[in-house]
C-alpha positions as a Markdown table, in Angstrom:
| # | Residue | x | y | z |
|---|---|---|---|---|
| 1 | Unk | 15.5 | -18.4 | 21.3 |
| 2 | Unk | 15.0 | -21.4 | 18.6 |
| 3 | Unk | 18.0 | -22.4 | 18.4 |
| 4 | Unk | 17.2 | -23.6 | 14.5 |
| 5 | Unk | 17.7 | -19.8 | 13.4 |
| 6 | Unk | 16.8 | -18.3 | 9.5 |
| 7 | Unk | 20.5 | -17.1 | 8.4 |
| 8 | Unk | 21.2 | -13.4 | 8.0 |
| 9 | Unk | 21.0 | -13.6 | 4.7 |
| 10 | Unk | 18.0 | -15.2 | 4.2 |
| 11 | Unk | 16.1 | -12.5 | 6.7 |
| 12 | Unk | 18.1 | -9.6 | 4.5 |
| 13 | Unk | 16.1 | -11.1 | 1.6 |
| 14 | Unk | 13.2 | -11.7 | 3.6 |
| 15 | Unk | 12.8 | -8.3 | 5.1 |
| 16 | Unk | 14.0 | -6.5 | 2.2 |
| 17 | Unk | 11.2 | -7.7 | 0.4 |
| 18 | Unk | 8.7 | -6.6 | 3.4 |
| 19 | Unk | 10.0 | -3.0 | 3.0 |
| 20 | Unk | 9.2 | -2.3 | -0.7 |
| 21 | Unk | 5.7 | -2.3 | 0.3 |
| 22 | Unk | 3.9 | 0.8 | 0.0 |
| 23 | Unk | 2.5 | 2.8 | 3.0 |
| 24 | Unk | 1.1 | 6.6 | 3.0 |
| 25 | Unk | 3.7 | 9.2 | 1.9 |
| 26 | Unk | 6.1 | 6.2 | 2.0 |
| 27 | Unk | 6.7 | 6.4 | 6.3 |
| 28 | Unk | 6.9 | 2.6 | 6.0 |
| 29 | Unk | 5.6 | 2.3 | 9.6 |
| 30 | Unk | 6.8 | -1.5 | 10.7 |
| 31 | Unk | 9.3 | -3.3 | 12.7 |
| 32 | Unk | 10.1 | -6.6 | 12.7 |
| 33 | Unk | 11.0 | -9.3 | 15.0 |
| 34 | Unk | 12.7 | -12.5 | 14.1 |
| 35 | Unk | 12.7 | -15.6 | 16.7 |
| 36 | Unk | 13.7 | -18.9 | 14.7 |
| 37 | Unk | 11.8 | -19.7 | 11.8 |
| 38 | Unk | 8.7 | -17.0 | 13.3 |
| 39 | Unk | 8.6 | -13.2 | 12.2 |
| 40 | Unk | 6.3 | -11.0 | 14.0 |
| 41 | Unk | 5.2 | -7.6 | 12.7 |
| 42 | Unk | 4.8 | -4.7 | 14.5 |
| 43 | Unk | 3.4 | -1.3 | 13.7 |
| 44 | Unk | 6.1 | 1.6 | 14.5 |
| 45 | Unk | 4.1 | 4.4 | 16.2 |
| 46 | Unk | 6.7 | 6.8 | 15.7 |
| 47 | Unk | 5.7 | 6.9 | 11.8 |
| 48 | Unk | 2.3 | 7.5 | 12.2 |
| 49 | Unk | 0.0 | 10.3 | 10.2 |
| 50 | Unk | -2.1 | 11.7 | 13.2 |
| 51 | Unk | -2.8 | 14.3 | 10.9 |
| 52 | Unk | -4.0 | 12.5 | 7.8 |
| 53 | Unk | -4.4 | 8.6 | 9.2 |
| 54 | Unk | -5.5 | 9.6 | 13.2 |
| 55 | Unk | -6.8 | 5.6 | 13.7 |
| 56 | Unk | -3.8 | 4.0 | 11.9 |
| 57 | Unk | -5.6 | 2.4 | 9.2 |
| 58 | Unk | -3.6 | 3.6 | 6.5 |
| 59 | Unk | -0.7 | 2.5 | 8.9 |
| 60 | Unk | -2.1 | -1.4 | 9.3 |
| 61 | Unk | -2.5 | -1.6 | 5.6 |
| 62 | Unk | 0.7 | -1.1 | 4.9 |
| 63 | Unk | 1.5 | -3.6 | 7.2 |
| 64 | Unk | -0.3 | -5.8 | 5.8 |
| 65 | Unk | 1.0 | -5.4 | 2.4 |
| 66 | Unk | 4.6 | -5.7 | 3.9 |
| 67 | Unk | 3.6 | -9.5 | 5.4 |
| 68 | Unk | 2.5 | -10.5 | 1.9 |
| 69 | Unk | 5.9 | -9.3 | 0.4 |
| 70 | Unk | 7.4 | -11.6 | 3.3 |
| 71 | Unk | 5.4 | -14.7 | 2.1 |
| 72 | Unk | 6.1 | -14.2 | -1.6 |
| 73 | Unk | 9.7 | -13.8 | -0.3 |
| 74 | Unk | 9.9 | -17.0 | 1.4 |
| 75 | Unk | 8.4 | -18.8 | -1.3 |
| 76 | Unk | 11.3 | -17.9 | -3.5 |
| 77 | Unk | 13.7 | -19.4 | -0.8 |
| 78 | Unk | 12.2 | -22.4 | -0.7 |
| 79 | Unk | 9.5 | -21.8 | 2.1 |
| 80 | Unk | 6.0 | -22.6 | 3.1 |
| 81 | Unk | 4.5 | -19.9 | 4.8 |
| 82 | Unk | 1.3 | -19.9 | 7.2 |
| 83 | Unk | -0.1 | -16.5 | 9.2 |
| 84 | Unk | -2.1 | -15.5 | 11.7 |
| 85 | Unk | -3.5 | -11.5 | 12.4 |
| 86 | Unk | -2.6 | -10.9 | 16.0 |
| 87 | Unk | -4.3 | -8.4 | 17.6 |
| 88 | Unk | -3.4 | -8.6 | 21.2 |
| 89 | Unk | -4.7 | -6.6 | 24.0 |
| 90 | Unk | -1.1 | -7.2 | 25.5 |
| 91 | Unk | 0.9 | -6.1 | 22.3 |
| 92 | Unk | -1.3 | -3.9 | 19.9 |
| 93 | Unk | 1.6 | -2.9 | 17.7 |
| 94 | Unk | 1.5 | -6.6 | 17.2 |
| 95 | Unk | -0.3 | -7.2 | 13.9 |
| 96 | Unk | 0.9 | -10.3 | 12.2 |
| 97 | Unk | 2.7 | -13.3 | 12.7 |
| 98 | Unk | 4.5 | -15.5 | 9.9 |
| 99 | Unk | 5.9 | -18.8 | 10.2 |
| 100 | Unk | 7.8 | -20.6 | 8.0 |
| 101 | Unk | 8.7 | -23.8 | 7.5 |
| 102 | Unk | 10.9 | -25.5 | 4.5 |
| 103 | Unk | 9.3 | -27.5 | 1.7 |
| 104 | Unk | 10.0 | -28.9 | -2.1 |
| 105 | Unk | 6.9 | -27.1 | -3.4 |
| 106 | Unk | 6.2 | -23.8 | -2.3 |
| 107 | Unk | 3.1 | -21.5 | -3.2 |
| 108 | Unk | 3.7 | -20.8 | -7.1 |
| 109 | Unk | 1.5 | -17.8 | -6.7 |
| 110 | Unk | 3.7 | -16.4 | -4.2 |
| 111 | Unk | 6.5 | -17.6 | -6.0 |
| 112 | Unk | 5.8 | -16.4 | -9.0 |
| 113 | Unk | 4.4 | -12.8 | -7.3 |
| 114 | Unk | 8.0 | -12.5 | -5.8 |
| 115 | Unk | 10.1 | -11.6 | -9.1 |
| 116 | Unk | 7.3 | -8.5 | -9.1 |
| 117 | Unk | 8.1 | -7.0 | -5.9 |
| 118 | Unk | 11.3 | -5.1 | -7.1 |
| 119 | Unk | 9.2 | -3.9 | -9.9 |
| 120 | Unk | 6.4 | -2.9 | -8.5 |
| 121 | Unk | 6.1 | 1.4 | -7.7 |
| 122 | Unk | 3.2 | 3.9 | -7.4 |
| 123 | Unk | 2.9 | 5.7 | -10.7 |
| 124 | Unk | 2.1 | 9.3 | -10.7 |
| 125 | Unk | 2.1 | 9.7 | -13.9 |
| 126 | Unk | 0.1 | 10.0 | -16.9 |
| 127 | Unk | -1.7 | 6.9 | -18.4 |
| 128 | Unk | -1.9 | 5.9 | -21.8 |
| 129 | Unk | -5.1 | 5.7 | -23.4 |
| 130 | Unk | -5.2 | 1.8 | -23.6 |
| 131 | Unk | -8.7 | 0.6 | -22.4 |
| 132 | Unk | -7.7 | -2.0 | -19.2 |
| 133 | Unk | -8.8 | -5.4 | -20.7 |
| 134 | Unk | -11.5 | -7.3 | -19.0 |
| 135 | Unk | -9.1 | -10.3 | -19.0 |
| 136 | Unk | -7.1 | -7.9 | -16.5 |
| 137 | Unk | -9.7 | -6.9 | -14.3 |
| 138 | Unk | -11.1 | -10.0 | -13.8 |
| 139 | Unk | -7.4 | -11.4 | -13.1 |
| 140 | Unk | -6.8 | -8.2 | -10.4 |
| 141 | Unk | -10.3 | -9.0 | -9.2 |
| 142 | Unk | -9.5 | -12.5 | -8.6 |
| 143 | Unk | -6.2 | -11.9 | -6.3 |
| 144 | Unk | -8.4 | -9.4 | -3.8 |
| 145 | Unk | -10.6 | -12.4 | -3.5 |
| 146 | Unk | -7.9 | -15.1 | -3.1 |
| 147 | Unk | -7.3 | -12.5 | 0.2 |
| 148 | Unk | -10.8 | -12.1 | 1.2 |
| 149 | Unk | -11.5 | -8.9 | 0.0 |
| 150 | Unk | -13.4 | -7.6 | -3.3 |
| 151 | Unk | -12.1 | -5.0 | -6.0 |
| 152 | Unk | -14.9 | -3.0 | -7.6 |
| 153 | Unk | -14.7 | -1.5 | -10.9 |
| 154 | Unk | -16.5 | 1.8 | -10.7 |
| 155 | Unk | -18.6 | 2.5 | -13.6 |
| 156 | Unk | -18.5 | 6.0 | -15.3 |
| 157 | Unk | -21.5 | 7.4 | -12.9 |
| 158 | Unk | -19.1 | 6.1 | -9.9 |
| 159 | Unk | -15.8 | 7.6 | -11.5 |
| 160 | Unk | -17.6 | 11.2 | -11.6 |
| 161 | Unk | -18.8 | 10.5 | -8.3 |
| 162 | Unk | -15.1 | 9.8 | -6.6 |
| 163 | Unk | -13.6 | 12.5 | -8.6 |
| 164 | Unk | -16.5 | 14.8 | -7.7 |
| 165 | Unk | -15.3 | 14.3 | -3.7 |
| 166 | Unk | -12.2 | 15.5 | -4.5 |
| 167 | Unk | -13.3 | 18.8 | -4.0 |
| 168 | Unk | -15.2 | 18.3 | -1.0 |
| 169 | Unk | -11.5 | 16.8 | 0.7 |
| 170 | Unk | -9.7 | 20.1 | -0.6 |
| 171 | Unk | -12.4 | 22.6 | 0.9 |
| 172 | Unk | -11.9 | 20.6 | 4.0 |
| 173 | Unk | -8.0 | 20.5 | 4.3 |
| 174 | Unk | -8.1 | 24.3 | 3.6 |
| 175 | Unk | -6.8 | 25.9 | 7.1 |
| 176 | Unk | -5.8 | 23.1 | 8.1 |
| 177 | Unk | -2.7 | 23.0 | 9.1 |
| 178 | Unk | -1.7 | 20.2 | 11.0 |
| 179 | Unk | -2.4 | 18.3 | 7.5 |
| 180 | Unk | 0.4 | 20.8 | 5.9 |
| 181 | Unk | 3.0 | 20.4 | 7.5 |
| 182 | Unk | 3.2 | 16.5 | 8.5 |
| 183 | Unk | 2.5 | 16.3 | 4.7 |
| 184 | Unk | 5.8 | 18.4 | 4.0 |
| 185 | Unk | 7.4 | 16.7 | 6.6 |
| 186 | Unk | 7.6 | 13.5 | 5.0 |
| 187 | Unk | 7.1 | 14.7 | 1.0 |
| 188 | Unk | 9.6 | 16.6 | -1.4 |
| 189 | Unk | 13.3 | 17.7 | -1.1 |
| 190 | Unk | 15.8 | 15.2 | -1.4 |
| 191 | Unk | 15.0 | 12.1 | 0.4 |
| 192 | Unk | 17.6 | 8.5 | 0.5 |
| 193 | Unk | 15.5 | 6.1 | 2.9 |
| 194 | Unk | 12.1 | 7.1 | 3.6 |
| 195 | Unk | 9.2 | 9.8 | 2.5 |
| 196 | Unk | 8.2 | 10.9 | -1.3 |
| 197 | Unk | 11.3 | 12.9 | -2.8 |
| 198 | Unk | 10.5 | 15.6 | -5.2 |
| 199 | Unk | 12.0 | 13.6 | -7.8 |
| 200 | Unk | 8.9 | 11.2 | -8.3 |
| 201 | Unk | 5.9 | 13.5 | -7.3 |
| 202 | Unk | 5.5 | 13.8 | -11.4 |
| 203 | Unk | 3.9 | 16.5 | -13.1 |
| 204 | Unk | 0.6 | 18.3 | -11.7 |
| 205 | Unk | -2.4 | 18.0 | -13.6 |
| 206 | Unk | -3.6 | 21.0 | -16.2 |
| 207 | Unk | -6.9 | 20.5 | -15.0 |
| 208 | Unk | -9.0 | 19.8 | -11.7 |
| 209 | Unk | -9.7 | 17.3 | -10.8 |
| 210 | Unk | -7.0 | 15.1 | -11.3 |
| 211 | Unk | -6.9 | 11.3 | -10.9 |
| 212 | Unk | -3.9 | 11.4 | -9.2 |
| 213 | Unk | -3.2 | 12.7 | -5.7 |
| 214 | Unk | -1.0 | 16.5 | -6.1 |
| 215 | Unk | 1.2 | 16.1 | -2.4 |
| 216 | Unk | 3.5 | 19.0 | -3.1 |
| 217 | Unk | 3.2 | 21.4 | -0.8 |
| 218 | Unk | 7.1 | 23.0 | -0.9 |
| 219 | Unk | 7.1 | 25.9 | -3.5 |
| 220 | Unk | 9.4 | 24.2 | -5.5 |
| 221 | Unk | 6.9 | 21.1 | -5.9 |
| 222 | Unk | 3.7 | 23.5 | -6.5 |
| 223 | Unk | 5.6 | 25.3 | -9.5 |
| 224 | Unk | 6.6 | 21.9 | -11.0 |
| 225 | Unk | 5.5 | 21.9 | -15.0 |
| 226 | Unk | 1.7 | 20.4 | -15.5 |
| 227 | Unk | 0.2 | 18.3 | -17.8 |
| 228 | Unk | -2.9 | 16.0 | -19.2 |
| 229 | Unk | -4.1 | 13.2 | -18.0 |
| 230 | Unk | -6.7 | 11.1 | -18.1 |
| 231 | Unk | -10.1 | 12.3 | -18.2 |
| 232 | Unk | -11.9 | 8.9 | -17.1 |
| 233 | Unk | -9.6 | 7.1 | -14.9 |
| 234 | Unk | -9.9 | 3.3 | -14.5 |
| 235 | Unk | -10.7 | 3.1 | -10.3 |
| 236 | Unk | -11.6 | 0.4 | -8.5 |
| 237 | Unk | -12.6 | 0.4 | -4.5 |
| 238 | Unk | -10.8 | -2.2 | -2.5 |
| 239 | Unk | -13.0 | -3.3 | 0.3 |
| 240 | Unk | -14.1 | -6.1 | 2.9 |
| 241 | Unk | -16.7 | -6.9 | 4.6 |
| 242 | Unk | -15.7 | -6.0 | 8.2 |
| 243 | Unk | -13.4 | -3.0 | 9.2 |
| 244 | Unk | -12.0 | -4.5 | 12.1 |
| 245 | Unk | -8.2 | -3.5 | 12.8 |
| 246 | Unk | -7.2 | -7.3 | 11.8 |
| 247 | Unk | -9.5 | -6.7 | 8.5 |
| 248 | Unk | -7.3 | -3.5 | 7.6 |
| 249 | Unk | -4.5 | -5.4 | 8.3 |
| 250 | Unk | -6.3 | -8.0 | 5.5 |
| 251 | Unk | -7.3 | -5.3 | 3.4 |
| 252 | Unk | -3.2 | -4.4 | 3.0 |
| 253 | Unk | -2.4 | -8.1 | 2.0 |
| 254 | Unk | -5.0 | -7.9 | -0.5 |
| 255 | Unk | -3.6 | -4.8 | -1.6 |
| 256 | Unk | -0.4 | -6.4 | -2.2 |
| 257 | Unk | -1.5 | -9.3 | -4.4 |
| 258 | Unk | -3.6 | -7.2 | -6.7 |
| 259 | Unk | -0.6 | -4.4 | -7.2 |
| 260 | Unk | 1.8 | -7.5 | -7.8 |
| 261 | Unk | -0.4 | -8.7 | -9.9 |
| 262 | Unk | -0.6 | -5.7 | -12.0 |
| 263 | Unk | 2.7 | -5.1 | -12.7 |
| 264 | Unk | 3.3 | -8.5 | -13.3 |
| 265 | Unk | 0.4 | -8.0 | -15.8 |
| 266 | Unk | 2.0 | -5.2 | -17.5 |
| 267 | Unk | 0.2 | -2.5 | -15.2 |
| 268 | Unk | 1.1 | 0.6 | -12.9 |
| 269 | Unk | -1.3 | 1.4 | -10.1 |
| 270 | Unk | -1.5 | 4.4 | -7.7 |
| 271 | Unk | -3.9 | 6.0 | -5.1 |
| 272 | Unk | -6.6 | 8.1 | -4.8 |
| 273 | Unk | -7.3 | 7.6 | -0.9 |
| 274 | Unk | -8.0 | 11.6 | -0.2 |
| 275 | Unk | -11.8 | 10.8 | 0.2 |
| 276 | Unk | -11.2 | 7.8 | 2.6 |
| 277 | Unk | -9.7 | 10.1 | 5.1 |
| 278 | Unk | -12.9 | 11.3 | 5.9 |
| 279 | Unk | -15.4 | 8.6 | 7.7 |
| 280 | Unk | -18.7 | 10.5 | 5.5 |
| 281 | Unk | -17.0 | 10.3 | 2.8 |
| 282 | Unk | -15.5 | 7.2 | 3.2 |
| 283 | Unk | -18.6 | 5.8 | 3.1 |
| 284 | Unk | -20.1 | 7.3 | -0.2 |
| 285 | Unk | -17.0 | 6.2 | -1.6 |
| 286 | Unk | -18.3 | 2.4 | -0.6 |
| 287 | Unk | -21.8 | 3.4 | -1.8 |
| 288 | Unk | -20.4 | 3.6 | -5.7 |
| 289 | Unk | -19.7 | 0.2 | -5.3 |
| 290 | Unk | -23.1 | -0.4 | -4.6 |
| 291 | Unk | -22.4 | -3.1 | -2.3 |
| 292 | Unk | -21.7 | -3.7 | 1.2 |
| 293 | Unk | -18.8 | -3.1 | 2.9 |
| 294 | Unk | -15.9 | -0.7 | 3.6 |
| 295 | Unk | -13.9 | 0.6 | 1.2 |
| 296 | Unk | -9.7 | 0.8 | 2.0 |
| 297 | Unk | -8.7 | 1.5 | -1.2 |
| 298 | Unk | -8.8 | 3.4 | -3.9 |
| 299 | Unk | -6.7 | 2.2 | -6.9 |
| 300 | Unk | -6.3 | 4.0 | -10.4 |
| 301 | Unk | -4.8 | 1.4 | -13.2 |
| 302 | Unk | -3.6 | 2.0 | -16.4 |
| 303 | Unk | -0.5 | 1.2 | -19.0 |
| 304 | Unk | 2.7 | 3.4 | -18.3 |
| 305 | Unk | 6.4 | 3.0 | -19.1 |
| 306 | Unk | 7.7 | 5.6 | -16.8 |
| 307 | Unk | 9.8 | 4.5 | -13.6 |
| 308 | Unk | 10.1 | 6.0 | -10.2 |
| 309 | Unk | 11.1 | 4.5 | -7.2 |
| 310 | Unk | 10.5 | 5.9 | -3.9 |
| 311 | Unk | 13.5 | 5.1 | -1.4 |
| 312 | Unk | 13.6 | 2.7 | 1.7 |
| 313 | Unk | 14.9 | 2.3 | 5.1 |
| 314 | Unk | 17.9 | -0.6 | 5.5 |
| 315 | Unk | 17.1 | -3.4 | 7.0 |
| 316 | Unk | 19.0 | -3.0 | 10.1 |
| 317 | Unk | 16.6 | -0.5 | 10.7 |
| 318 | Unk | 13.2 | -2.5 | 10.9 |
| 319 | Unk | 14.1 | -5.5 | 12.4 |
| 320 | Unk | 14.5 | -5.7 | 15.6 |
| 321 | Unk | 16.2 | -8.5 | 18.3 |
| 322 | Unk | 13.3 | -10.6 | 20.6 |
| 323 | Unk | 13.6 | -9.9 | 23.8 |
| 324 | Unk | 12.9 | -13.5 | 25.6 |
| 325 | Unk | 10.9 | -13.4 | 29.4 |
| 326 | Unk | 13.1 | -15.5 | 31.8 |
């Protein structure tokens, strides 16, 4: 072990920071090992979605968007940060490895990205009618770039077109019902450190389809009052040019930069993955893009003053001691 060890208060800062990213139905599926001033993160196979997310992309974006939380972390401590993806034939749960290193002039991005991360939550709520600006999309379009991914505002032919799909993923999920129940396994009741409590699913939608993703699936959820929203959605298609596991890894710390962005911009964000689950479909979604690629995400922005946090693991829980070959 490096003898020249980050203090255990500076990796409860650090890896608290990691866990308020977001991951599918909240199962924040990562571990973490610290070794000096190195942190290694892993995928935890035992919170996987083999229903819903049977290749674990879902699970390596999230992992993803948990490293950049750790960089904009460090940078408010005082830290430069440099990473590497790490798939390893060896290790494949290995998926990223940060180093850090202390410095008088850390990444202001990241620094200033940092204050956002306690702020930032999926909203599954209804949007105000405010138009985005174009001044905010180019500014969300510019931090998947600075990642090496691209954000694509769908037109209104392309909005139709995603919600349109919707349909086609609800005929398909009928019967199924492996997809039921690991759905109700980790969504609704009361919930204190992982999953979606009922508390924040937020109203259903009046009418069909609805920009926001319905995961109720308890009685108690599907009964829950209903209400308008938005007929035309602002969506945009995260995607990159390879699909690689280390580029799903990518596509999660893009993810993270444009969501901290957002809310740092005054903006609440959530998902409306349901056609990505399917490879066919997955692919038309990338075709309303009209441009190559493959799509990861799908992100619906608007204005929204509701709060609702989903809950999250302690720390003691993720990380994880190095164990050292002799």
């Amino acid at each position: 072990m490096n003898d020249d060890q980050l203090s255990m208060e500076e990796i409860d800062v650090l890896l608290k920071a990691a866990v308020a990213a977001p991951s599918m139905h909240n199962t924040q599926p990562w571990r973490f090992e610290v070794n000096g001033h190195v942190i290694d993160v892993f995928l935890d196979g035992s919170r996987s979605l083999p229903a819903e997310d049977p290749t674990g992309r879902a699970m390596r974006i999230a992992a993803g968007a948990a490293t950049f939380n750790l960089r904009c972390a460090a940078a408010s401590m005082g830290y430069s940060s440099w990473f590497g993806l790490a798939p390893d034939r060896y290790d494949p749960d290995l998926v990223a490895r940060i180093v850090l290193a202390p410095t008088d002039d850390p990444d202001k991005d990241l620094l200033g990205l940092s204050t956002q991360i306690p702020r930032r939550h999926t909203s599954r709520e209804p949007l105000r009618p405010v138009q985005l600006t174009s001044e905010d999309q180019v500014s969300l379009s510019r931090a998947a770039m600075a990642e090496g991914a691209e954000l694509s505002w769908l037109p209104a032919p392309g909005i139709k077109a995603v919600l349109d799909l919707l349909l086609d993923t609800d005929l398909r999920e009928i019967g199924d019902w492996h997809r039921r129940a690991e759905r109700a396994h980790w969504v609704g009741g009361d919930r204190t450190t992982d999953g979606v409590p009922s508390s924040v699913l937020g109203p259903r939608s009046s009418s069909y389809p609805s920009p926001v993703r319905d995961l109720g699936t308890r009685p108690a959820d599907q009964t829950r009052p209903s209400t308008s929203f938005e007929t035309e959605p602002a969506l945009a298609v995260l995607s990159t040019g390879g699909d690689t596991r280390a580029d799903q890894v990518a596509a999660g710390i893009a993810l993270e930069r444009v969501l901290l962005t957002a809310t740092r911009d005054g903006l609440k964000a959530s998902f409306l993955n349901q056609p990505l689950e399917f490879d066919d479909l997955r692919r038309t979604v990338q075709q309303t893009t009209g441009k190559p690629g493959f799509a990861q995400m799908v992100i619906r922005f608007g204005h929204s003053t509701v709060t609702a946090t989903t809950p999250r693991r302690p720390v003691e829980a993720v990380v994880h001691p190095r164990t050292e070959e002799l």
